[in-house]
MMTF fields as JSON, N, C-alpha, C and O atoms, coordinates in Angstrom:
{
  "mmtfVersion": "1.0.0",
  "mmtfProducer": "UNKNOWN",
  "numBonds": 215,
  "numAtoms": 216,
  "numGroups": 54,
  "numChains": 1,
  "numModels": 1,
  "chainsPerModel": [1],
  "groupsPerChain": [54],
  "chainIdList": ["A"],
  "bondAtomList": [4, 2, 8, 6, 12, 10, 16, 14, 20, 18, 24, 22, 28, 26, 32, 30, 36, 34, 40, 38, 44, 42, 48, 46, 52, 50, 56, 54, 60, 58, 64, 62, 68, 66, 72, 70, 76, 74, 80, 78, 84, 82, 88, 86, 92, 90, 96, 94, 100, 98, 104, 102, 108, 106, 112, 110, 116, 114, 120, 118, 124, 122, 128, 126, 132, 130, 136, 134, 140, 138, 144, 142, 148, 146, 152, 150, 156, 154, 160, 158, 164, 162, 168, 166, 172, 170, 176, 174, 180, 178, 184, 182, 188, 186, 192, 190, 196, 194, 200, 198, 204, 202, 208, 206, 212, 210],
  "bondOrderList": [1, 1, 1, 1, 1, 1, 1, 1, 1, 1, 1, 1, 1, 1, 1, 1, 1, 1, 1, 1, 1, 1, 1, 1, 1, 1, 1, 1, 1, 1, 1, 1, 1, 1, 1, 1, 1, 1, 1, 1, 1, 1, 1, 1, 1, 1, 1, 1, 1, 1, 1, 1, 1],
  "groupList": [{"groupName": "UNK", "atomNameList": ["N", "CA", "C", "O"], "elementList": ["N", "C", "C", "O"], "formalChargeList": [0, 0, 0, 0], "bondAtomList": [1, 0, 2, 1, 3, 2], "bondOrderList": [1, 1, 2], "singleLetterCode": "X", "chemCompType": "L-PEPTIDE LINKING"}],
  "groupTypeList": [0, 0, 0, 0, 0, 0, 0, 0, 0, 0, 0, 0, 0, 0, 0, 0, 0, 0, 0, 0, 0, 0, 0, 0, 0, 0, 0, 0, 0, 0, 0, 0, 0, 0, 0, 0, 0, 0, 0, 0, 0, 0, 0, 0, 0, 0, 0, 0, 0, 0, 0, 0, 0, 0],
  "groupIdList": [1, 2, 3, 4, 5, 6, 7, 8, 9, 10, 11, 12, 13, 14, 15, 16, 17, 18, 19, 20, 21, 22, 23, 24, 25, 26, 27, 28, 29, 30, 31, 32, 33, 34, 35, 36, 37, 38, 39, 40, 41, 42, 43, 44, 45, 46, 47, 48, 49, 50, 51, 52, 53, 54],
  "secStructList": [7, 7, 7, 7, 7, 7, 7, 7, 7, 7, 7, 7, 7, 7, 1, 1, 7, 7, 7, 7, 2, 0, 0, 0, 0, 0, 6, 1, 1, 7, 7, 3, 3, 3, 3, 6, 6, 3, 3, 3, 3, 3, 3, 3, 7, 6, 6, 1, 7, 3, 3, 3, 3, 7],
  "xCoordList": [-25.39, -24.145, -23.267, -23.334, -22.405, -22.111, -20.376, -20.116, -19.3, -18.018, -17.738, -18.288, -16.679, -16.154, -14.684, -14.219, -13.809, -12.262, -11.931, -12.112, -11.46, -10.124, -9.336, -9.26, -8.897, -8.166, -6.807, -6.964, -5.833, -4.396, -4.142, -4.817, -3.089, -2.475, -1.595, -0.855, -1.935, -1.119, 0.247, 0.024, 1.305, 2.27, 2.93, 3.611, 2.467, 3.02, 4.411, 4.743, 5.128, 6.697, 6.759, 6.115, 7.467, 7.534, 8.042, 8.81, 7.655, 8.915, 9.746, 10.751, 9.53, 10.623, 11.809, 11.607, 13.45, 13.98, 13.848, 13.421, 14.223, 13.719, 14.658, 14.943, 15.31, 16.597, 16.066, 15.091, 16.264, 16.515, 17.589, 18.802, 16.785, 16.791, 18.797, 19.95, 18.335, 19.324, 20.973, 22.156, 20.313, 21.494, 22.198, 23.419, 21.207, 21.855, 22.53, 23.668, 22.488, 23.072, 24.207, 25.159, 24.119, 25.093, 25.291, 26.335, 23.513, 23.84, 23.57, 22.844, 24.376, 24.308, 22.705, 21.706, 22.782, 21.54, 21.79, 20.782, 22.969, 23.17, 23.484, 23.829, 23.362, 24.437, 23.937, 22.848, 25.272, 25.282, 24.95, 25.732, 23.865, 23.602, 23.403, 22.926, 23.931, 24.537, 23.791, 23.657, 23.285, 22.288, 23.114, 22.973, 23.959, 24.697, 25.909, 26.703, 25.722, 26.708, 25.826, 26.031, 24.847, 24.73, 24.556, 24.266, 24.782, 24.88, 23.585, 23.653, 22.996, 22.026, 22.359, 23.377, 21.608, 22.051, 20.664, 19.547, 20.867, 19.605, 19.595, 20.48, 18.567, 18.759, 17.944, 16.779, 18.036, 17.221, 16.899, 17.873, 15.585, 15.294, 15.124, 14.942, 15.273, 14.764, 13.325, 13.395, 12.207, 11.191, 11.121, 10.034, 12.488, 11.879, 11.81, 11.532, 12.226, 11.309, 12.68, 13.776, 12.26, 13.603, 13.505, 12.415, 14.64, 14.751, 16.161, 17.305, 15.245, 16.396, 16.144, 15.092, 17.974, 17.705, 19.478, 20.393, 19.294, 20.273, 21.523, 22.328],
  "yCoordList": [13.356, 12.775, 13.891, 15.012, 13.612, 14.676, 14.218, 13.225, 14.867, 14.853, 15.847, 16.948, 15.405, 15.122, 15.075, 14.082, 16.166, 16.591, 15.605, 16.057, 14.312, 13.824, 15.206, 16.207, 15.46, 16.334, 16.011, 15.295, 16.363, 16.007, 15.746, 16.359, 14.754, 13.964, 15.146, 15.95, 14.959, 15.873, 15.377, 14.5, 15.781, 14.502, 15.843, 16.827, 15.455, 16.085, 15.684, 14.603, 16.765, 16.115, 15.429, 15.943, 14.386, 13.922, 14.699, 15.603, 14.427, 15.045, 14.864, 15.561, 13.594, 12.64, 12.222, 11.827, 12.329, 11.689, 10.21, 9.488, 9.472, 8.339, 7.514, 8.124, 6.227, 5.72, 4.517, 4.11, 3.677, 2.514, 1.776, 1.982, 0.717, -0.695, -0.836, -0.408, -1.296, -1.598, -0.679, -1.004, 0.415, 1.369, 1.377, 1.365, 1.403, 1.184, 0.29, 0.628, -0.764, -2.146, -2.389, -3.117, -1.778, -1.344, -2.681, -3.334, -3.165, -4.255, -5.512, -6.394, -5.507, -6.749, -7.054, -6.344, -7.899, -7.887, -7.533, -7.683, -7.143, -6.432, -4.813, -4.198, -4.232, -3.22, -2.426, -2.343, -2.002, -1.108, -0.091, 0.783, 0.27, 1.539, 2.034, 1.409, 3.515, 3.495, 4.754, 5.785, 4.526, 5.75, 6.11, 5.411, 7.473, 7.766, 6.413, 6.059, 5.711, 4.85, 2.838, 1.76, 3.435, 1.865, 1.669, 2.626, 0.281, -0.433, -0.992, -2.22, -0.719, -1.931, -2.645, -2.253, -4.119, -4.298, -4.173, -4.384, -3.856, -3.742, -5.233, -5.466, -5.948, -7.244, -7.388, -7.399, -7.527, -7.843, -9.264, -10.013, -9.878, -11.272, -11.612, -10.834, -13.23, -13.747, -13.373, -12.449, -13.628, -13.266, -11.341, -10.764, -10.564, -9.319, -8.336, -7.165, -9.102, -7.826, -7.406, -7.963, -6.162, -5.786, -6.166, -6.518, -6.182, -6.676, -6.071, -6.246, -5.053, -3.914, -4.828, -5.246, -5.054, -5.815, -4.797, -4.393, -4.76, -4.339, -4.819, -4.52],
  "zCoordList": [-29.97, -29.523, -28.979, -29.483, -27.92, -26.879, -26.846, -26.166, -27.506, -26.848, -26.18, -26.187, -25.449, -24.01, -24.239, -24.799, -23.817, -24.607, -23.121, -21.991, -23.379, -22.481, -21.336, -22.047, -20.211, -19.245, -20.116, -21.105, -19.896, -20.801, -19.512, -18.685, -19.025, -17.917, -17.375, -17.942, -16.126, -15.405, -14.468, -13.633, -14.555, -13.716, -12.427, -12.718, -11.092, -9.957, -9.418, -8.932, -9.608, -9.299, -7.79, -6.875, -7.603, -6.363, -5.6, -5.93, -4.429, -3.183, -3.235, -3.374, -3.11, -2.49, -3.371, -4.52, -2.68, -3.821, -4.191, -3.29, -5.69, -5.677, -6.487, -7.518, -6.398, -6.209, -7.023, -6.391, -8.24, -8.63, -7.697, -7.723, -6.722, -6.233, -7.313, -7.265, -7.712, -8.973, -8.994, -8.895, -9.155, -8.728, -7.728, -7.57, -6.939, -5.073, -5.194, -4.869, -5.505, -5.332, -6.48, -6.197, -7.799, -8.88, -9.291, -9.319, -9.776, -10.39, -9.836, -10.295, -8.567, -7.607, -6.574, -6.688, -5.901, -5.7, -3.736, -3.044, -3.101, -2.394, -2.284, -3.293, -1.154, -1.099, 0.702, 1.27, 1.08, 2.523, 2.692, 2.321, 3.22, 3.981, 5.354, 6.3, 5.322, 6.336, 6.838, 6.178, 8.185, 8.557, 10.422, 11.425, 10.273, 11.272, 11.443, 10.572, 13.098, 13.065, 13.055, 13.614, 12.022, 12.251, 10.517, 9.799, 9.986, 9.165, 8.163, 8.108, 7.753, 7.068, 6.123, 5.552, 5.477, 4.38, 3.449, 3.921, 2.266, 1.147, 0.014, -0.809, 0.215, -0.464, -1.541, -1.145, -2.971, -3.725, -3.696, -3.782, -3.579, -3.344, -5.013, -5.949, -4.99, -6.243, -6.569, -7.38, -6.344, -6.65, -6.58, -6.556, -6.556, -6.964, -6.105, -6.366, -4.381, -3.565, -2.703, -2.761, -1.818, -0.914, 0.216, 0.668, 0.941, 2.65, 2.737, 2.316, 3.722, 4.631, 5.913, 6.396, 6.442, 7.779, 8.214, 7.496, 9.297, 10.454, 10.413, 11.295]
}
């Protein structure tokens, strides 16, 4: 019989920065962002998902 030591999990920091949905919106299930001079809005849907629209 032959063990085999598990690797210990390795966690690579992201690049990228990374933003709770939730936060952005502070709760609500909107909120505005704003990239130079134009507008978006960030929508949390009922079933959960996002919709960035213009």
């Amino acid at each position: 019989m032959s063990f085999h030591a598990i690797p210990p999990k390795q966690t690579v920091p992201n690049a990228l920065p990374t933003y709770a949905a939730t936060d952005l919106t502070e709760g609500r299930d909107q909120a505005q962002i704003v990239l130079g001079d134009q507008v978006y809005t960030l929508r949390i849907t009922r079933a959960g998902k996002l919709i960035l629209t213009k």
